[in-house]
N, C-alpha and C positions, 0 to 999 in steps of 0.2 A: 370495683375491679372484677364480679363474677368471680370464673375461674382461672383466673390470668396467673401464671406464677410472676412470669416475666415481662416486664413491658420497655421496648426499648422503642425511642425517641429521637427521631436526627440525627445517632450518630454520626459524625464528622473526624474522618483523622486523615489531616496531608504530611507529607515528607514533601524533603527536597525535588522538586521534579515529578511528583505523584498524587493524587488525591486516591489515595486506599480505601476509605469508606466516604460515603456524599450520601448525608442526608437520609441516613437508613432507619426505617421505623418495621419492626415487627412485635407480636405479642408471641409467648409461648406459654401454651395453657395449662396447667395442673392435672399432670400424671398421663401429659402428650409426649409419644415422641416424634420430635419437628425432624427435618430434614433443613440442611442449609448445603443448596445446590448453587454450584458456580467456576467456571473453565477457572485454569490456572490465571492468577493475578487479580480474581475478581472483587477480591476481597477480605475473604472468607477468614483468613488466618488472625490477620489484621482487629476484624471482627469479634471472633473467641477471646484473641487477649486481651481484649477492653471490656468483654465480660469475667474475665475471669484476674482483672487486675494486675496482668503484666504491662498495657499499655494504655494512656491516659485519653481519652477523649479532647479535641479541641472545643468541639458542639456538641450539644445534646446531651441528655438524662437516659438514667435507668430506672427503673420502679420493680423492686422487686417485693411483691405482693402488696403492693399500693403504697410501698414507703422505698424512699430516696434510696439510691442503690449506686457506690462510686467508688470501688474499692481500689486502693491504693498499692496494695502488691498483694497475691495470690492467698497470703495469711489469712489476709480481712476479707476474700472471696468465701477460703474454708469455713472462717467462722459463721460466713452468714448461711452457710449450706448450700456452697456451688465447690462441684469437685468436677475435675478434667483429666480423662487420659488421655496422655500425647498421642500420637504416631512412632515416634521414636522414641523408646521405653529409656527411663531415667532409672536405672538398678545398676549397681555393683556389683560386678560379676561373683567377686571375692568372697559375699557377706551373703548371710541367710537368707529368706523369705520376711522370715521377723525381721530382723537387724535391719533390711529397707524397709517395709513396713512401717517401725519404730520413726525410720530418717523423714519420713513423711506424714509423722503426725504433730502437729504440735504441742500434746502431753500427752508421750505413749504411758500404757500402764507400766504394770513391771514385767519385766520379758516371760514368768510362765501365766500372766492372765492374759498378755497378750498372743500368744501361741494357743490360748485355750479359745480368745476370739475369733483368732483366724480357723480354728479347723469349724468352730459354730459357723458362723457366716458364712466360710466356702461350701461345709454341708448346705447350710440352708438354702442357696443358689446355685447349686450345681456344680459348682467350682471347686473341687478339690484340690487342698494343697495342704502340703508337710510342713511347717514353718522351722524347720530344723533343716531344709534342705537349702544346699549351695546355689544361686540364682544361675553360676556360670554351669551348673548340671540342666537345669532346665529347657525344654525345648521353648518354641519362640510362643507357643501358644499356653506356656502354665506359665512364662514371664507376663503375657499381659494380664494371668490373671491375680500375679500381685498386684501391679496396677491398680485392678477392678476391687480389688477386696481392700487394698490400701482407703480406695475411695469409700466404699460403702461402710468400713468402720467409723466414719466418719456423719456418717446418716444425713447422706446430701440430700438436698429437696431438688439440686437442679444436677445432672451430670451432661460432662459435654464430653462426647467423643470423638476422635479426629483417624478415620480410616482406620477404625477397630477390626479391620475383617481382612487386611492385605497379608496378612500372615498368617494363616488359618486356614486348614483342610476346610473341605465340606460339611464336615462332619462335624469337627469345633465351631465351623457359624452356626450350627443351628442351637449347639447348647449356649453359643453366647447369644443367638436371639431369645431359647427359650427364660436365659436370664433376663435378659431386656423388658420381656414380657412381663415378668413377674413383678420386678421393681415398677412396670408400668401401674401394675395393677394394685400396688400399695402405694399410690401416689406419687411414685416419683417422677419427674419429667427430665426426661433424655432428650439434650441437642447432639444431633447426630450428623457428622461431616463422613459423605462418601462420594467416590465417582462410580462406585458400583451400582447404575440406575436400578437393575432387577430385582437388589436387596433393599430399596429404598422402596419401591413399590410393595414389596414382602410385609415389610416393619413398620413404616414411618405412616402417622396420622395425616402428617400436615408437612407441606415444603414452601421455602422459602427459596428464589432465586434471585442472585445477587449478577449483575454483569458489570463490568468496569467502574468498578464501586458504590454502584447504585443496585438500590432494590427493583428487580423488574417486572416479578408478578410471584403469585404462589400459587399452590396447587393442593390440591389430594392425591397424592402418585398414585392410590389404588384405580383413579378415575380417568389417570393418562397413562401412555404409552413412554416406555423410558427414552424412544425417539424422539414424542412429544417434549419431556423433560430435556434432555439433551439438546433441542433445537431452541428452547425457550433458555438455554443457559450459553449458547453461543449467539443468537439471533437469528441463524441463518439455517438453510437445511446443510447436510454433507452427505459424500460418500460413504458408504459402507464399505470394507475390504473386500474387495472381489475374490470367490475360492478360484484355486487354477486346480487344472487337471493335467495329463500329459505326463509322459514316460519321465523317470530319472534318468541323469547319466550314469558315469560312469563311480566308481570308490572314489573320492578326495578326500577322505580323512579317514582311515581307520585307527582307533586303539585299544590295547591290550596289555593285561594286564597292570595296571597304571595303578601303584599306590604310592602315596606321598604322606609323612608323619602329618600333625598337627600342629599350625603352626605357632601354637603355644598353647596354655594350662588350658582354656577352653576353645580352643578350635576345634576342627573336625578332621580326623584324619580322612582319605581318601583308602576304597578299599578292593584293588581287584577291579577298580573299570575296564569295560569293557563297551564299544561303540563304533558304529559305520557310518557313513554320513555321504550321501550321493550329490552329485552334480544338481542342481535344480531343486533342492529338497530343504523343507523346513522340517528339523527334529527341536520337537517340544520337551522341555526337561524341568519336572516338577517337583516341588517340594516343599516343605514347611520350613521359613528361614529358620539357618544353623544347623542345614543337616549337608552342606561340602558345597552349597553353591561358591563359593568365593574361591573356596580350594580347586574346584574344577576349572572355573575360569581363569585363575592362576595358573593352574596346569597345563591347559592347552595354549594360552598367549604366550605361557614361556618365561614368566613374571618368578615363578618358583618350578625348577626342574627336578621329577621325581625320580629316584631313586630305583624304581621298580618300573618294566612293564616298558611299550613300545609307541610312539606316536608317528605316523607316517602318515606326512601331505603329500599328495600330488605323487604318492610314489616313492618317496624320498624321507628316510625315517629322520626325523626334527627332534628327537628325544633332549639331543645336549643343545641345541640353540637357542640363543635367548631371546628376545621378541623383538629387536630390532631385524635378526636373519628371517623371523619368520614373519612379521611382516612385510619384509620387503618380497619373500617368496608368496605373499599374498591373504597371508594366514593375521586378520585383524580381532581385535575385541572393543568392546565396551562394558567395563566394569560395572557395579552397582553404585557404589558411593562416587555420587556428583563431584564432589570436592571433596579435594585433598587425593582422588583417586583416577577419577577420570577426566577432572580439568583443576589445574592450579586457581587457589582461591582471588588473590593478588594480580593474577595476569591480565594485561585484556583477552578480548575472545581473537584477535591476532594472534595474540602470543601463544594461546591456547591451541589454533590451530597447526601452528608452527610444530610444537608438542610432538603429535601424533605423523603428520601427514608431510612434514618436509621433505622426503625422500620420495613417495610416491606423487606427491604434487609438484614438486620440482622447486622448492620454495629455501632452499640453498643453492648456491652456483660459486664455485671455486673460492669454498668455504666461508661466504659471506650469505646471510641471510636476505633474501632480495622482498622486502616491505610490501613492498608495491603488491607484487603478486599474491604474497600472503595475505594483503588485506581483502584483496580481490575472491580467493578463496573463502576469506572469512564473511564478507558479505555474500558469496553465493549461497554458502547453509543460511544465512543469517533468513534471505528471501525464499529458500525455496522448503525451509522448515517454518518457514513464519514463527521466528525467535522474535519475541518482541522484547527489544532492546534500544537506545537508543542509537548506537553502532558498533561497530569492531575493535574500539577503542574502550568502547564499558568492560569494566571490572567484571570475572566472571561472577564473584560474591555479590554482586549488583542484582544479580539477576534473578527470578524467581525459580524457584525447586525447577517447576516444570518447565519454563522456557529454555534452563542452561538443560535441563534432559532434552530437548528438542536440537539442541545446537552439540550436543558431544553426539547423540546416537546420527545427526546428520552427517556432521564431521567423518564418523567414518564410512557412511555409506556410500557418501560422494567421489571416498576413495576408489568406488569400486574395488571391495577384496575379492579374492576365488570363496575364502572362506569366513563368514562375519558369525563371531560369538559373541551374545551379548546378554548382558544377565541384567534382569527386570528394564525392559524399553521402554515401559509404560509406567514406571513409576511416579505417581504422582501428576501424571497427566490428565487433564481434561478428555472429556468422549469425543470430541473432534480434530483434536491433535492426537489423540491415542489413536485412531481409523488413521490417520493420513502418518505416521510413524508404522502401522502395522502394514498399509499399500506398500510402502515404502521396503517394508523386510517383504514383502510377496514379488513385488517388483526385480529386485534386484535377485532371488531364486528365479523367477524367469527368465532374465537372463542370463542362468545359468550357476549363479553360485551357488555355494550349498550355507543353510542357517540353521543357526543353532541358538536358540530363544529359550533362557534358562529362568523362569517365571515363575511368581506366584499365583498370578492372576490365571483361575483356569478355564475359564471364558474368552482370555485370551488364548489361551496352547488351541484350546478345541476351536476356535476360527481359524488360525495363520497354520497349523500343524499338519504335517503330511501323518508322521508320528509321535506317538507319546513314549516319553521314559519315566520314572523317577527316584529321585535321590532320597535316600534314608541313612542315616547314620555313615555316608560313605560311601555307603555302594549306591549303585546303576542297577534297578531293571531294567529287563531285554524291554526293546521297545516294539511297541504296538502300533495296527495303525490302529488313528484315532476313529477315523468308522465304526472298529467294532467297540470302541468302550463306550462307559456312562458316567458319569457323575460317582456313582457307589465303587465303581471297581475302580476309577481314578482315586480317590479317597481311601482306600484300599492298600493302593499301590505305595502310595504317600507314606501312608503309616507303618509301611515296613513289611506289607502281606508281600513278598519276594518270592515266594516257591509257590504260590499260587499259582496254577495252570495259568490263568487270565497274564500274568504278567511274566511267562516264559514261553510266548506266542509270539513269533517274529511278525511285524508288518510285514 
């Protein structure tokens, strides 16, 4: 086997209606970290759980260091020395650092040797952490690093990471690369799942690309261009989002003074917002989840009405309206959580449409719901966001992360609002459906609405952005335009530098 830690063989795994993996073979080598590059649906997810023993192969072998590798649930992964951080952190808000820690080992010590392990281990990589601290205090970037240190108490030979970096200043990626690195360099071999091409080029030795369940080719990202990547992980070339230029209109949204409690033990209160938002304009709103994204977008759709402070559309102060007055006055959003928040899980994508848009669509008529038309709607996002689905009749839980984000953030664009809030567009999307959802919010500021794009991703803000804000514990900085920042003083802004000249500079 040489250096090979991992060697996978034919994997095979269909469902109902789907072939998820066909016939995938790659090796991953001893103290590499691989890349496993592929558009939404390609596989990828599928993949990791059948190495990591949530999901059973129909075809095919694993070999992990030349011996039969086939683990039957995540236990018999850990024991062999494969450990995985999610995407979406498995912690209790309620309980310690330790106390999850403990939940996710299968013989933790006793709670003060193991509190003495975690401050050793987070010293020795970078990662410091209190193991007496409350997880629901934590910002989003020392939760994933119980995650990390869950894992490496563990002394895995293989770790698999799934979009480790979507929640993370600038400044946090590079001490979780500088960790990467280090475990690199004691051996350990990191599979790494990102749609962030420029960090995978940064990081990664070796990539693998997967398209409609098959393996299509691999690469040396330092060797290609993240275009190149991207085009070999959809097959085809695409557009890039075109910047626009040209004068703003006139105010459509100003607010003031705007605070709102917390909407429970660990939310975020809102504190003192303050923001203008022009006809034609995209305002980029940044942050590190858990610092009031959800409370803002609650706030301004109207979902949770604050207590404090002014919000005026179009001229017309909307403070006490709840989101049915304001979006029929024009004022729409899209939430972050897919389901359960921005599309019912159970519904079809009809019914789903129905949801949002029956008033501005026209998709009731003297109080009966008219099918026809609704379905009619729901296949136009369905084609012209390229939802791949098999119709308007599928379950939105049917659907993959990123294809039901492709069909909620079309859904409302199609509405044409005056004003579209939408927190993380790209979540979880492919580099080709991310550029044709980003045209898509540039597009409709052309003509003429104002957007308001509240993201992690800040290679996103700085493409679609006229200007930058960000959120910290609450508050709003004054926003900038994005011309004059960089990377360091956005990262900056993030972390709470608030009275810094740079971030009390009107665009």
């Amino acid at each position: 086997m040489g250096d090979t830690l991992l060697s996978i063989r034919g994997l095979t795994k269909a469902y109902p209606g789907v072939v998820a993996n066909d016939d995938v073979s790659f090796d991953i080598g001893q103290g590499e970290i691989h890349a496993l590059l592929g558009e939404n649906g390609a596989g990828k997810s599928t993949l990791v759980k059948m190495i990591f023993g949530l999901v059973k192969p129909d075809r095919g072998e694993m070999l992990l260091e030349g011996a039969g590798y086939a683990p039957g649930q995540p236990s018999e992964a850990r024991r062999s020395g494969v450990a995985m951080v999610f995407q979406h952190f498995s912690l209790f808000d309620a309980l310690s650092v330790a106390e999850n820690v403990a939940l996710g080992m299968e013989n933790p010590p006793a709670p003060r040797d193991l509190a003495r392990q975690i401050r050793e281990v987070s010293e020795t990589y970078g990662l410091p952490l209190d193991p007496g601290r409350t997880v629901g205090t934590l910002s989003a970037g020392e939760r994933q690093r119980v995650e990390i240190i869950r894992c490496l108490l563990q002394d895995p030979r293989l770790l698999i990471m799934d979009e480790p970096t979507s929640v993370l200043t600038p400044q946090e990626v590079e001490i979780l690369f500088q960790t990467l690195r280090k475990l690199k360099a004691e051996g350990t071999s990191i599979l790494y799942i990102s749609h962030k091409l420029e960090e995978i080029r940064a990081l990664c030795d070796a990539a693998t690309i997967l398209r409609l369940g098959r393996r299509v080719g691999t690469c040396i990202p330092r060797e290609v261009t993240a275009r190149q990547m991207a085009e070999m992980m959809v097959g085809a070339s695409f557009a890039t989002p075109e910047p626009r230029g040209g004068v703003k209109g006139e105010v459509l949204l100003a607010v003031a003074g705007l605070s709102l409690p917390a909407p429970g033990a660990f939310g975020t209160p809102l504190r003192d917002i303050r923001m203008e938002v022009r006809r034609g304009e995209v305002l980029g709103i940044g942050g590190v989840a858990g610092n009031g994204q959800d409370e803002l977008l609650m706030a301004l759709s109207g979902e949770r009405l604050a207590p404090a402070g002014t919000i005026r559309f179009k001229g017309t102060d909307v403070s006490r309206s709840g989101p049915v007055e304001r979006r029929a006055a024009g004022l729409l959003s899209g939430p972050e959580e897919r389901l359960g928040h921005a599309a019912a899980p159970n519904m079809s994508l009809t019914e789903n449409a129905v949801l949002t848009a029956a008033r501005r669509q026209g998709l009731v008529r003297h109080g009966l719901i008219d099918w026809g038309r609704a379905a009619g709607f729901a296949e136009e996002v369905i084609a012209r966001f390229d939802v791949r689905t098999p119709g308007p009749g599928t379950a939105a839980r049917a659907l993959s992360g990123g294809n039901l984000q492709k069909f909620v953030v079309g859904r409302e664009i199609l509405q044409n609002p005056d004003l579209f809030v939408v927190n993380q567009p790209t979540w979880g999307v492919d580099a080709a459906a991310a550029a044709a959802i980003r045209q898509a919010l540039l597009d409709l500021a052309a003509q003429g609405a104002a957007i308001i794009v509240i993201s992690q991703d800040l290679d996103e803000l700085m493409e679609i952005s006229d200007r930058f804000a960000a959120l910290n514990e609450g508050r709003l900085s004054a926003a900038r335009a994005v011309a004059d920042l960089d990377m360091e003083k956005i990262g900056l802004m993030m972390g709470g530098a608030h009275d810094m000249e740079v971030a009390h500079v009107e665009g």
